[in-house]
C-alpha positions in Angstrom: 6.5 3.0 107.9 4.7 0.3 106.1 5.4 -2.1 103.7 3.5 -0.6 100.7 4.6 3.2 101.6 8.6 1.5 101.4 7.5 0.4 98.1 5.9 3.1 96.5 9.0 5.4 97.4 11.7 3.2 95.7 10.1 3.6 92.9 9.7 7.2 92.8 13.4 7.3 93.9 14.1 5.1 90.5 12.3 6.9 88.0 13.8 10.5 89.5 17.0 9.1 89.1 16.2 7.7 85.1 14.9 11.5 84.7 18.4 13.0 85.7 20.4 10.3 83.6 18.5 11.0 80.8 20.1 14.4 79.8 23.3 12.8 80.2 22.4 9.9 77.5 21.0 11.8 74.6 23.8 14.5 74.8 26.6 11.6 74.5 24.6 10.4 71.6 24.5 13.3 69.9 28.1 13.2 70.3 28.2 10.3 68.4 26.6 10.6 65.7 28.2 14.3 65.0 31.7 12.5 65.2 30.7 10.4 62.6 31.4 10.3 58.8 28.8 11.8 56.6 27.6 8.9 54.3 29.0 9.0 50.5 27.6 10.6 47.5 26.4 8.8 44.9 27.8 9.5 41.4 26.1 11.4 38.6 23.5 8.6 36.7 25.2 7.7 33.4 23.2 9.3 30.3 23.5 9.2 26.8 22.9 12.2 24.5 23.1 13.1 20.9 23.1 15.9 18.7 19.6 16.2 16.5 20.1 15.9 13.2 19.5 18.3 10.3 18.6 16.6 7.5 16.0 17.0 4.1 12.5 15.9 4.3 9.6 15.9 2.9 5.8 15.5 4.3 3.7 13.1 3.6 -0.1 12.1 3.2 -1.3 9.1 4.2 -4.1 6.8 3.1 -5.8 3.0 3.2 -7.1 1.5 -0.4 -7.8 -1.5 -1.6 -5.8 -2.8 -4.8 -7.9 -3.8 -7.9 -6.6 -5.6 -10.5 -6.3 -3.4 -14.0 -8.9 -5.8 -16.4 -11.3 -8.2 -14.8 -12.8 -10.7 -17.4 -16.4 -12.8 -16.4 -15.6 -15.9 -18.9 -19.3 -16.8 -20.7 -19.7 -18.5 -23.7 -21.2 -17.3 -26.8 -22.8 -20.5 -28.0 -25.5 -22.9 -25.9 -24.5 -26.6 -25.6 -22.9 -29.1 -23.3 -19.7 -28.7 -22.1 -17.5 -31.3 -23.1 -14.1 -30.2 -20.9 -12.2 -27.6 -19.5 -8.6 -27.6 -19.8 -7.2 -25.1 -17.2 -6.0 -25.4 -14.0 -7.6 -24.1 -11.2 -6.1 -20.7 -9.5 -3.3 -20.7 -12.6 -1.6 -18.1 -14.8 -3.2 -18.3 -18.0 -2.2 -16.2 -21.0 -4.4 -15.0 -24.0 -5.7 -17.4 -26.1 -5.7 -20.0 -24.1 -8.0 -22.4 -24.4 -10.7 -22.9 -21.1 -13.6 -25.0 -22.2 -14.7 -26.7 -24.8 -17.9 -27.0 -26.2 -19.6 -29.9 -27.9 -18.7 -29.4 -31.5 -21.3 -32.1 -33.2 -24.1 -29.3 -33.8 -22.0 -26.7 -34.9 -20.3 -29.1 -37.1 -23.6 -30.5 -38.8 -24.4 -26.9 -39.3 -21.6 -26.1 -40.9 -21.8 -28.6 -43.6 -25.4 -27.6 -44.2 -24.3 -24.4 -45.0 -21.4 -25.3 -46.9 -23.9 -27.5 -49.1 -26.2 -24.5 -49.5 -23.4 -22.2 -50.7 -23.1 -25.1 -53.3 -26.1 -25.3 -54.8 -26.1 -21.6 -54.9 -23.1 -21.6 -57.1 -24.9 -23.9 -59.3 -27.4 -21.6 -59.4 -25.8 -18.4 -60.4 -23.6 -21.0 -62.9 -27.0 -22.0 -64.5 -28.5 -18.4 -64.5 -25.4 -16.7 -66.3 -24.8 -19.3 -68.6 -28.6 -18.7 -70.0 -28.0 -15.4 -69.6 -24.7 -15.2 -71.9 -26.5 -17.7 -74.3 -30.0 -15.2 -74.5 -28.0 -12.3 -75.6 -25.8 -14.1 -78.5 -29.3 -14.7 -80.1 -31.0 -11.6 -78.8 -31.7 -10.8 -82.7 -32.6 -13.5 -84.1 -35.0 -15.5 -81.4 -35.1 -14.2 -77.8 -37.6 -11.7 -77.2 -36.3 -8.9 -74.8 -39.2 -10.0 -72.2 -36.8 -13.7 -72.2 -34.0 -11.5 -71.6 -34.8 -9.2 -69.4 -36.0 -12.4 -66.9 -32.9 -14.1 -67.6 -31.0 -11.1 -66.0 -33.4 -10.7 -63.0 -32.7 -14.5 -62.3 -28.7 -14.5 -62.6 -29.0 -11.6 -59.9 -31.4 -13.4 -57.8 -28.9 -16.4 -57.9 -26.1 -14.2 -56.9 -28.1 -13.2 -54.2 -28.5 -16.0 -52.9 -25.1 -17.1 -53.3 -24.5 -14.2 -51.2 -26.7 -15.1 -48.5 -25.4 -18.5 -48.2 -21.8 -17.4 -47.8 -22.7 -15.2 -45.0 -24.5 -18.5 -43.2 -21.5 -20.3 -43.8 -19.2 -17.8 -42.1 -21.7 -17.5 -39.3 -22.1 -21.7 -39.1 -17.6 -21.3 -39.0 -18.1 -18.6 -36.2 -20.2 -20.6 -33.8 -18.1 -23.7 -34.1 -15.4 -21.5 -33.4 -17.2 -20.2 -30.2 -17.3 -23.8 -29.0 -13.7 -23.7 -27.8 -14.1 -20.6 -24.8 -10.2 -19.2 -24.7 -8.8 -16.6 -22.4 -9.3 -13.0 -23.3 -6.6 -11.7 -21.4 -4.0 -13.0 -19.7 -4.1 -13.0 -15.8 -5.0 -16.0 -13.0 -8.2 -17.5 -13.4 -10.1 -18.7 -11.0 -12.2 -22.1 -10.2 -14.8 -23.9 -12.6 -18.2 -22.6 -12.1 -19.8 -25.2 -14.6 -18.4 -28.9 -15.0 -17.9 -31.3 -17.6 -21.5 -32.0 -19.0 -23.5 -29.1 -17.7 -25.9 -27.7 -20.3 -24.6 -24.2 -20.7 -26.7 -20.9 -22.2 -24.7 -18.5 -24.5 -24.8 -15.3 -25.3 -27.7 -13.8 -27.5 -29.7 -17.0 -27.3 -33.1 -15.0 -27.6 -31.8 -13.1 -24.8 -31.2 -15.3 -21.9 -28.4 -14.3 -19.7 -24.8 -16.4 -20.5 -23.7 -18.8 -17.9 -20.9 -17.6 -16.3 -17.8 -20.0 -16.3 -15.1 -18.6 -14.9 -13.5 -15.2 -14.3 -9.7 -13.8 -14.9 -8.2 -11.3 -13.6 -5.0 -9.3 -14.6 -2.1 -9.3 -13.1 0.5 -6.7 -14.3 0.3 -4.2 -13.2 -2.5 -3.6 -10.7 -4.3 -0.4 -9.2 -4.9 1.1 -5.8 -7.9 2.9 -5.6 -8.2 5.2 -2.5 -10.6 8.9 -2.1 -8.3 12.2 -0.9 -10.0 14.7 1.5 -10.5 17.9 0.3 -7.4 19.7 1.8 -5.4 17.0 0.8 -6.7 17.5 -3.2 -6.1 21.2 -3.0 -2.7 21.0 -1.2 -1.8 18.8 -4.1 -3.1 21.0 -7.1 -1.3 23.9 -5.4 1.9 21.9 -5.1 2.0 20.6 -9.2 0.9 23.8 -9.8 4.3 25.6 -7.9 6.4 23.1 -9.5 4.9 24.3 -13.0 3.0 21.2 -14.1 -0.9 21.0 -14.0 -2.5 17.7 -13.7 -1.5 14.7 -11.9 -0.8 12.9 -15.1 2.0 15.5 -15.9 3.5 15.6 -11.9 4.1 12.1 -12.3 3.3 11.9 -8.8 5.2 8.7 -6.9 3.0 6.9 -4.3 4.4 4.4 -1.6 2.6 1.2 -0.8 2.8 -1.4 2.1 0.3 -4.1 2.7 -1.0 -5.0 6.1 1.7 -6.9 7.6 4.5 -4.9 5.8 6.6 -1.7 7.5 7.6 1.4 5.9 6.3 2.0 2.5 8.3 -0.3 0.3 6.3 -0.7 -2.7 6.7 2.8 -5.4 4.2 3.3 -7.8 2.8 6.4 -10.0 -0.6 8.3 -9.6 -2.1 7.5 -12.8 -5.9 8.7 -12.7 -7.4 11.3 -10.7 -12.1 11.5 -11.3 -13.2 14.4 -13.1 -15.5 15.4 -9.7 -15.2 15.3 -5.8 -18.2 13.5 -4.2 -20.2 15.9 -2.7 -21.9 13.4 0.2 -18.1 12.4 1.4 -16.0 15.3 0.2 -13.2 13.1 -1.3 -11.8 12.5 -5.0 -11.4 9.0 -5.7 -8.0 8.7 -7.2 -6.1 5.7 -8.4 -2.4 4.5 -8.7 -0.5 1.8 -10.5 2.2 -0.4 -9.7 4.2 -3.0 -11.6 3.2 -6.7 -10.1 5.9 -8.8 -12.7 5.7 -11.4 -9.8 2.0 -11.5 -9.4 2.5 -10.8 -5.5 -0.4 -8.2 -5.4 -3.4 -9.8 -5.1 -7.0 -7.9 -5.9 -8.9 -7.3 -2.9 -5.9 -7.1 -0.5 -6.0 -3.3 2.1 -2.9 -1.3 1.7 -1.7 1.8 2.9 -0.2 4.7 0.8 1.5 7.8 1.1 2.1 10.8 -1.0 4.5 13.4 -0.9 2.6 16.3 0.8 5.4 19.3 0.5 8.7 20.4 -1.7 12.1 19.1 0.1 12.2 21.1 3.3 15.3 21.2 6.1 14.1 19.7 9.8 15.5 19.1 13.1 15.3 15.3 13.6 15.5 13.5 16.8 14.6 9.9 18.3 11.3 9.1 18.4 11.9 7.5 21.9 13.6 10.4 23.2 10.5 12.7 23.0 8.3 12.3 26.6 4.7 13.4 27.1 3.1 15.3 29.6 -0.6 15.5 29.2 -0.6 17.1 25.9 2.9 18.7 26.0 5.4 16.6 24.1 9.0 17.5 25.6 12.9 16.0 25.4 15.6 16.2 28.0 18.7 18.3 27.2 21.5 18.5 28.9 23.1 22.4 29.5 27.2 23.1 29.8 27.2 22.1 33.5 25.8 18.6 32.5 22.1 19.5 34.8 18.8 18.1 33.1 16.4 20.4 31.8 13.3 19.6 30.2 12.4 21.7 26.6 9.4 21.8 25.0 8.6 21.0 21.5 6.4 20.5 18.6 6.9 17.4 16.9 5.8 16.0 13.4 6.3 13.4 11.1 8.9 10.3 11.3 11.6 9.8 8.7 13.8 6.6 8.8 13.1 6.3 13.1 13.4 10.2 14.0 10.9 12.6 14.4 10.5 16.0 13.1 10.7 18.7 15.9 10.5 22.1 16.5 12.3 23.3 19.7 15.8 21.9 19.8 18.7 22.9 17.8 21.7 20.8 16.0 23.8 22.4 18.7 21.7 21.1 21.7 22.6 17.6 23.5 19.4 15.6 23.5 19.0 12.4 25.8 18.3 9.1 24.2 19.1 6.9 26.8 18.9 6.9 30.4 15.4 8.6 30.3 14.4 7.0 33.7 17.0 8.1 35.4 17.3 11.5 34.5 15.5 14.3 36.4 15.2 17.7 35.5 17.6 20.1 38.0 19.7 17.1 38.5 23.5 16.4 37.5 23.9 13.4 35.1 27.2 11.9 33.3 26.6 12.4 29.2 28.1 10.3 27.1 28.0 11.5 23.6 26.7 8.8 20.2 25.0 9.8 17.2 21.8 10.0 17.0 19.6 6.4 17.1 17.1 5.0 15.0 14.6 2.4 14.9 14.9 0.0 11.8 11.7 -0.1 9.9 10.1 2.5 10.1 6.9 3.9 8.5 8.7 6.7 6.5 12.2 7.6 4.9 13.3 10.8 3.2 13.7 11.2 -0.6 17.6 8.6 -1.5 19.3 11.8 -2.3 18.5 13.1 1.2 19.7 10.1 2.8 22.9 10.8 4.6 26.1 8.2 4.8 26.2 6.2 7.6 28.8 7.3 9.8 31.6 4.9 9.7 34.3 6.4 12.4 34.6 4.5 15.6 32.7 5.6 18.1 36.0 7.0 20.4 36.6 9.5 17.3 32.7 10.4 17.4 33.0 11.1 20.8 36.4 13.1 20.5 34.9 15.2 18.0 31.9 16.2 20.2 31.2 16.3 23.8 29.3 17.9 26.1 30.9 20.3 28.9 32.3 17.9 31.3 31.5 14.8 29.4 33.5 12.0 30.9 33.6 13.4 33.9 31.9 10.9 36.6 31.7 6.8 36.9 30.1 4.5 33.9 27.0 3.4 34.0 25.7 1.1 36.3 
C-alpha cells in the first residue's frame, strides 16, 4: 500500500471512531444537567394599591377670558390752553379728585374779572332803573305821565335782565377756570403723560374739535372677566338655576373660579354678575361677565385667565389617581389586583379631576387599584400589594366644594395597613 492510501484510511478510522464516541458524550451530558438544581424563582414584584375613594363632587365648565377693568376713564380737558404741569406720577394709584394737570390760569382769570365787572355795572343798572322807577310812581298824579311810567318799568326789567345775563357769564368765566386744574374722575392707576408741560392742548366743545387726550385711568376694585359660553353650556346652566328654584344668574349667585396663566388650580372666587340679553347668532355663544374683589390691585386689565363654573348639583364618584389610569389606544384602563394577588386590567370611563384624582366609572371602593409599581406589573401575573391610601398630586386644576373635602388621614401608616389589606398582602419580599 501507498503512502497516500495509509493516509486517507487513518482518517476514516478517526472520524468512525469520533461518530461512536459521540453517543456516549451527549448522553453523560444530559446526565448532568438533569442532576442539577433548577435555578430560583424570583419573588413576586412589590406593588402598591389603594382603595378608590368615594367622595362628593361637582362638574365643572371651563373657559379662557380676558379681565377688564370695571370703569375706564380717557382723561381730556375741557378748556384749550397750555399746559402748565402735571402732578401725578406715572403708572400710580390715584384717587378721585386728584389733581393731574394744570392748565394755564391767566386767561381764565382775566375772564373772570371781566365778568365780575360786568355783573357790576349791571347792578348799577337795575339800582338806577328801580330807583326812577319807585320815584315815577310817588308822583304818578301829579307830574309823570303813564307813557314815563310805563318806560321806567320796561327799563328796570331790561336791567334785571341783564343783571341776569351777567351772572350766568360770571359762573361760566368761574367754571372754565375751574376746568384748568384736570383731576381724576375715579380712582384707579393712571397711566403715562400723553401731553407735556407746555403743549398747547384743545378742550372739549371748542367749536367741535376733538379733546386731546392726556392720560387714561383705569379702576381697580374690583375688576371683570368677560368670557362667551357655548350654547349647551348656557342651557345646562338655565336648567340647573332653574332646578334649584332660582331664575336668572343674578339670583343663583353663581361662584366662578379664576387662575391666571402661570397659576394652578382655580384659586381666585368670584360671582357671575351679568349675563347679555342675546346669544350671538355668527358664534353661538352668550357673552357673560364676572367680578372679583382686586383690594390689592394684583389683577391687571388685559391679562388671559381661565375660569370654571360649576356645571352639576353635588354628585357621589369613585375617585382614583390620575397616574394610575393607563391607555390603550382609546381605552383608558387601571390595574387591580384580585384575592390571589394576580393583575388584571379593568376598564373604565374616566372624567374630571378633583384635588389629583380622577372621576371613574368601572372600579368600586372595594377594589385594590395600583398606584405604584405600574411598570412592573403585568396582567395574569402574581405581584406583592402593599396597601396606602390613595395619592394625589398637589396643585391641581380642580377641588370639590370645602364641605366635601374629607380630613386628612392622620393614623400611621402600619394602622392603615392593618385596617385594610388585600388577600395575601405581606406575603412575599419588599421591594427592590
Amino acid at each position: 500500500m501507498d503512502a497516500p492510501s495509509s493516509l486517507f484510511n487513518s482518517r476514516v478510522s478517526a472520524c468512525f471512531a469520533a461518530l461512536m464516541l459521540a453517543p456516549t458524550l451527549f448522553s453523560n451530558a444530559a446526565c448532568d444537567r438533569s442532576s442539577a438544581a433548577p435555578p430560583p424563582a424570583f419573588p413576586p414584584a412589590a406593588v402598591t394599591v389603594s382603595h378608590p375613594v368615594e367622595k362628593d363632587v361637582v362638574d365643572y365648565d371651563e373657559y379662557t377670558g380676558r379681565l377688564e377693568a370695571a370703569d375706564s376713564v380717557d382723561v381730556r380737558a375741557r378748556v384749550s390752553g397750555f399746559i402748565d404741569s402735571a402732578k401725578f406720577q406715572e403708572g400710580s394709584v390715584v384717587q378721585a379728585g386728584d389733581l393731574l394737570f394744570v392748565i394755564d390760569p391767566r386767561p381764565f382769570q382775566a375772564e373772570v374779572d371781566r365778568a365780575q365787572a360786568e355783573v357790576a355795572r349791571a347792578q348799577a343798572q337795575v339800582q338806577q332803573t328801580s330807583e326812577e322807577f319807585a320815584r315815577l310812581e310817588k308822583v304818578r298824579s301829579a307830574a309823570a305821565t303813564e307813557r314815563e311810567l310805563l318806560n321806567a318799568r320796561y327799563n328796570k326789567a331790561a336791567a334785571e335782565a341783564s343783571l341776569a345775563g351777567a351772572k350766568a357769564a360770571l359762573s361760566s368765566a368761574q367754571l372754565n377756570l375751574q376746568f384748568t386744574r384736570v383731576t381724576a374722575p375715579i380712582a384707579g392707576r393712571i397711566g403715562r403723560k400723553l401731553v407735556t408741560q407746555g403743549n398747547l392742548i384743545t378742550g372739549g366743545g371748542s367749536g367741535g374739535a376733538p379733546a386731546t387726550l392726556l392720560t387714561t385711568i383705569t379702576s381697580l376694585d374690583p375688576i371683570y372677566c368677560y368670557f362667551d359660553a357655548d350654547e349647551r353650556s348656557v342651557l345646562r346652566q338655565q336648567r340647573l338655576s332653574r332646578s334649584s328654584g332660582q331664575q336668572t344668574s343674578e339670583d343663583a349667585h353663581i361662584r366662578v373660579g379664576l387662575a391666571l396663566a402661570d397659576e394652578t388650580g382655580f384659586p381666585h372666587e368670584g360671582v357671575v354678575d351679568f349675563t347679555n340679553n342675546r346669544l350671538d347668532p355668527a358664534t353661538g355663544t352668550l357673552q357673560v361677565r364676572a367680578s372679583f374683589r382686586n383690594p390689592d390691585g394684583f389683577f391687571t386689565p388685559g391679562l388671559f385667565a381661565r375660569l370654571r363654573i360649576p356645571g352639576s348639583a353635588p354628585h357621589r364618584a369613585t375617585l382614583v389617581a390620575d397616574d394610575a389610569i393607563g391607555a390603550d389606544q382609546a381605552q383608558r384602563f387601571v390595574l387591580v389586583v384580585d384575592a390571589q394577588n394576580v393583575v388584571q386590567p379593568r376598564p373604565v370611563t374616566v372624567g374630571q379631576i378633583f384635588e389629583g384624582q380622577r372621576v371613574v366609572e368601572g372600579v368600586t371602593p372595594q377594589d385594590w387599584v395600583i398606584v405604584n409599581g405600574l411598570m412592573k406589573a403585568r396582567p395574569g401575573m402574581k405581584v406583592d400589594p402593599k396597601p396606602a391610601p390613595m395619592p394625589a398630586r398637589v396643585g391641581t386644576a380642580a377641588s370639590t366644594r370645602p364641605s366635601d373635602r374629607q380630613p386628612a388621614n392622620t393614623q400611621p401608616a402600619k394602622a392603615q395597613a392593618a385596617q385594610a389589606q388585600p388577600a395575601g398582602a405581606g406575603r412575599g419580599s419588599d421591594p427592590q
